[in-house]
PASEBA-1860 file (N, C-alpha, C; in nm, 3 decimals):
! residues 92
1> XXXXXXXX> 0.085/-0.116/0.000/0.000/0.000/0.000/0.090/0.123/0.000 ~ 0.067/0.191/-0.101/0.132/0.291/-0.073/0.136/0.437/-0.025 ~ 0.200/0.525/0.009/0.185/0.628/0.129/0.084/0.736/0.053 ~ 0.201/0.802/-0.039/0.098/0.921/-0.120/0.095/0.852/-0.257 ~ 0.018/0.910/-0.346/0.004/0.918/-0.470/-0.012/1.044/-0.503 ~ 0.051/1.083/-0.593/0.078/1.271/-0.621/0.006/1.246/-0.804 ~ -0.100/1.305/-0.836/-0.162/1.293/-0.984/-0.205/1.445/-0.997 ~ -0.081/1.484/-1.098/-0.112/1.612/-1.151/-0.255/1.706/-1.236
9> XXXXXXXX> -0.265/1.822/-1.200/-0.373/1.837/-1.244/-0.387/1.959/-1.348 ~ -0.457/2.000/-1.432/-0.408/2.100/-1.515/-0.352/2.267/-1.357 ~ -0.276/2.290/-1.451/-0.182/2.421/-1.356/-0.116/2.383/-1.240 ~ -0.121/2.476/-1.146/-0.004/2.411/-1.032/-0.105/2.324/-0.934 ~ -0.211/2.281/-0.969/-0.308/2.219/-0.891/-0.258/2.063/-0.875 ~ -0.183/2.000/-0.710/-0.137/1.872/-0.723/-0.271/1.800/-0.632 ~ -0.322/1.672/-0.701/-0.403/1.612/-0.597/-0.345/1.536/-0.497 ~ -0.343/1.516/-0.359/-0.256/1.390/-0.304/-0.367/1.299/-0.241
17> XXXXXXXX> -0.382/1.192/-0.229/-0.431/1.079/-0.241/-0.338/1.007/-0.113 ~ -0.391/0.955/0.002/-0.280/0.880/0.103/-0.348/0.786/0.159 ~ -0.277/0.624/0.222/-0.326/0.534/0.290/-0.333/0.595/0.427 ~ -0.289/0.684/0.479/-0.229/0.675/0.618/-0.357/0.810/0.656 ~ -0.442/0.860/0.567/-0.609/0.846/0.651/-0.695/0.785/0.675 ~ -0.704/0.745/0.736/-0.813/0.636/0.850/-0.969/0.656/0.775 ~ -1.039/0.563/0.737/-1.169/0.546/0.690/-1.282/0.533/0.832 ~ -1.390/0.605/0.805/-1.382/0.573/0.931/-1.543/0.467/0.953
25> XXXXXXXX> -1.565/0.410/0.876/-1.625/0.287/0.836/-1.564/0.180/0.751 ~ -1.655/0.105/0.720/-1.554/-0.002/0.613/-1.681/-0.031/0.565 ~ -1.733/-0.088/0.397/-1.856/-0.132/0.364/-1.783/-0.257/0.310 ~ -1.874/-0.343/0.287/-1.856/-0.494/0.244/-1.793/-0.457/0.083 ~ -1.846/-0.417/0.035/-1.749/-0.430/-0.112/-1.623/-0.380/-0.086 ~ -1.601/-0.256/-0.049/-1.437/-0.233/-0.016/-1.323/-0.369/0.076 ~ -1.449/-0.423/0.139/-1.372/-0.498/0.237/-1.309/-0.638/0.167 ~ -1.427/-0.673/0.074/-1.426/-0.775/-0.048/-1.279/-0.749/-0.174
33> XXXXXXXX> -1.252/-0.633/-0.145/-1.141/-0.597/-0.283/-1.017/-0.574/-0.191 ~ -1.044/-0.525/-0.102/-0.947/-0.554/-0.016/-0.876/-0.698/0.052 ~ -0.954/-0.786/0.058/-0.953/-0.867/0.131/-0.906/-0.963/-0.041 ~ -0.947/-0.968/-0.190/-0.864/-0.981/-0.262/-0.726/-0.993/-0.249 ~ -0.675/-0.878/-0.257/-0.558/-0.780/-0.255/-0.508/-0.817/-0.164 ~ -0.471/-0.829/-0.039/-0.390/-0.858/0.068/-0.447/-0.974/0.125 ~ -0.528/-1.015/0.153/-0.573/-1.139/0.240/-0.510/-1.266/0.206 ~ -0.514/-1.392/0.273/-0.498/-1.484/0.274/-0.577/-1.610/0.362
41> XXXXXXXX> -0.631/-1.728/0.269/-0.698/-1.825/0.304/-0.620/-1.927/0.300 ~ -0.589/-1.988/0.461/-0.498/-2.123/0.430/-0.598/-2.262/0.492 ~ -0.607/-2.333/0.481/-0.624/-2.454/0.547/-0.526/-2.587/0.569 ~ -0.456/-2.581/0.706/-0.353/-2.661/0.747/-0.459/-2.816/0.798 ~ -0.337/-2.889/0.765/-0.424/-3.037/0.785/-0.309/-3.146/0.811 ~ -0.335/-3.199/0.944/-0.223/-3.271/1.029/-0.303/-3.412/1.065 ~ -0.221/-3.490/1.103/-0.322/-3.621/1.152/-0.204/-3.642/1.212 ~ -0.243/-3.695/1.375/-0.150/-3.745/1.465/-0.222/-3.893/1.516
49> XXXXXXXX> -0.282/-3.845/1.632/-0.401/-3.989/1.645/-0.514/-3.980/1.562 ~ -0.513/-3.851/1.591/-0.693/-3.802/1.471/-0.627/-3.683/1.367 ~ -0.725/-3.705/1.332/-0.736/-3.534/1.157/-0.761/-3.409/1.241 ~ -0.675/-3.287/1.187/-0.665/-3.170/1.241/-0.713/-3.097/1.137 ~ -0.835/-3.011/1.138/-0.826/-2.933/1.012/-0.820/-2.814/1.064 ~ -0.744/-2.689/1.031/-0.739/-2.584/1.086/-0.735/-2.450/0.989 ~ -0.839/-2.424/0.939/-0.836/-2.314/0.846/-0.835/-2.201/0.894 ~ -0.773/-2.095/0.810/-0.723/-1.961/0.861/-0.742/-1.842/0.779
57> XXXXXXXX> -0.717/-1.722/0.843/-0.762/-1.564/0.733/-0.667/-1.516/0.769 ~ -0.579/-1.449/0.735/-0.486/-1.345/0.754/-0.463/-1.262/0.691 ~ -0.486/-1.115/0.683/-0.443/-1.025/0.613/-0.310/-0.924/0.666 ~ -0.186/-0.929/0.613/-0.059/-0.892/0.642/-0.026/-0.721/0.604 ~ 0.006/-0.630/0.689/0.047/-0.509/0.609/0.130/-0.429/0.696 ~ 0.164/-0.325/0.656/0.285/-0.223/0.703/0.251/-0.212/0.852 ~ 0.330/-0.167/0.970/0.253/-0.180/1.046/0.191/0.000/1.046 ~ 0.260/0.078/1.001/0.183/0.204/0.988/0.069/0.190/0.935
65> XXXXXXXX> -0.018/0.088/0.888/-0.159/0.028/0.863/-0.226/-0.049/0.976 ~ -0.200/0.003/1.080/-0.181/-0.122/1.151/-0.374/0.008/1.181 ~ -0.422/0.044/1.153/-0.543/0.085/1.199/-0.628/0.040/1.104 ~ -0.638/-0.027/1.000/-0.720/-0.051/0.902/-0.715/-0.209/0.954 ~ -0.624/-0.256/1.042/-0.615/-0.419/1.085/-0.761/-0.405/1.172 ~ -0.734/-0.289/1.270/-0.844/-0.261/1.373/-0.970/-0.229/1.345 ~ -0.998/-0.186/1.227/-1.118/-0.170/1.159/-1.167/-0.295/1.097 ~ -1.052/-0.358/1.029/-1.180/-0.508/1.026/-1.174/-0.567/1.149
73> XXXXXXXX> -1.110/-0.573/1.210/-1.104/-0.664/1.362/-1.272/-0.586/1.445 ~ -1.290/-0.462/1.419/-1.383/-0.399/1.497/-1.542/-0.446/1.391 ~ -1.515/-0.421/1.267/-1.616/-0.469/1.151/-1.652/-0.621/1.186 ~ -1.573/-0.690/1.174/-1.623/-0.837/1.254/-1.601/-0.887/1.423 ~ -1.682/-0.790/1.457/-1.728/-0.774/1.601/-1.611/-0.859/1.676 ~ -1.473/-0.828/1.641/-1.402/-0.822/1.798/-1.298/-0.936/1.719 ~ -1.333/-1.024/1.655/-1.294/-1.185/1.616/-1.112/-1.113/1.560 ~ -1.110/-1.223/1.589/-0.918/-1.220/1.553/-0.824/-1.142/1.663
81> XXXXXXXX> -0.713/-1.178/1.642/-0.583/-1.092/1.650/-0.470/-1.041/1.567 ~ -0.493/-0.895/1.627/-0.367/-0.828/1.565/-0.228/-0.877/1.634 ~ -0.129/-0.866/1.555/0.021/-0.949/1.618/0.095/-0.774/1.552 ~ 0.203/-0.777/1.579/0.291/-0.644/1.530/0.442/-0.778/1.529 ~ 0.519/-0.781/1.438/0.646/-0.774/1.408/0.729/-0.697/1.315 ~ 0.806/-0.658/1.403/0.887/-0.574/1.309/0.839/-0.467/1.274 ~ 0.833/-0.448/1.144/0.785/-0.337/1.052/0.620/-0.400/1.010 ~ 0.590/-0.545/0.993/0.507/-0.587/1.000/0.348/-0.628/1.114
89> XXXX> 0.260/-0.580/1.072/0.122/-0.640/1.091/0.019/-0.716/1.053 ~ -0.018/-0.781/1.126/-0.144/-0.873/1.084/-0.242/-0.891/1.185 ~ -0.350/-0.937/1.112/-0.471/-1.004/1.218/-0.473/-1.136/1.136 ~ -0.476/-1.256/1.263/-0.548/-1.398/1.202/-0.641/-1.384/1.281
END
C-alpha cells in the first residue's frame, strides 16, 4: 500500500491521495477488494491420532496500517488478533 500518490492536475493544482487516513467505516465491497488484494486463506491439515483441520484468514500489512487491521477486527465484532512484528502487521 502505498503512502501518497501525487496525480497532476491541469496548472499548479497537485491532488494527493494517502493510505495513512483512516476510513472511518468499512462497507462490504471495499472490504471484499481488499480482502482480494492482501488477504490470505490457508487450510492446514495434520493427523497425529486423529485429523486436524485448521483453516485460517490473515491479512498482512505495514505496520503504519496497523489501523485498518483494527477496523476489520472492529467490523467483525471483535474476532481475531492483531500481532505487530517488526515493521510488519497482521490479524489472524
Amino acid at each position: 500500500m502505498c503512502t501518497n500518490i501525487f496525480i497532476p492536475q491541469k496548472g499548479n493544482n497537485i491532488k494527493r491521495y494517502s493510505s495513512t487516513k483512516s476510513p472511518s467505516s468499512l462497507n462490504p465491497n471495499w472490504i471484499s477488494g481488499f480482502t482480494d488484494a492482501e488477504g490470505c486463506f490457508t487450510i492446514g491439515i495434520q493427523k497425529k491420532t486423529n485429523w486436524k483441520v485448521q483453516p485460517t484468514f490473515k491479512i498482512e500489512l505495514h505496520s503504519k496500517d496497523i489501523y485498518l487491521l483494527k477496523l476489520f477486527q472492529k467490523y467483525f465484532n471483535n474476532i481475531g488478533k492483531i500481532n505487530q512484528q517488526g515493521n510488519k502487521a497482521y490479524i489472524v
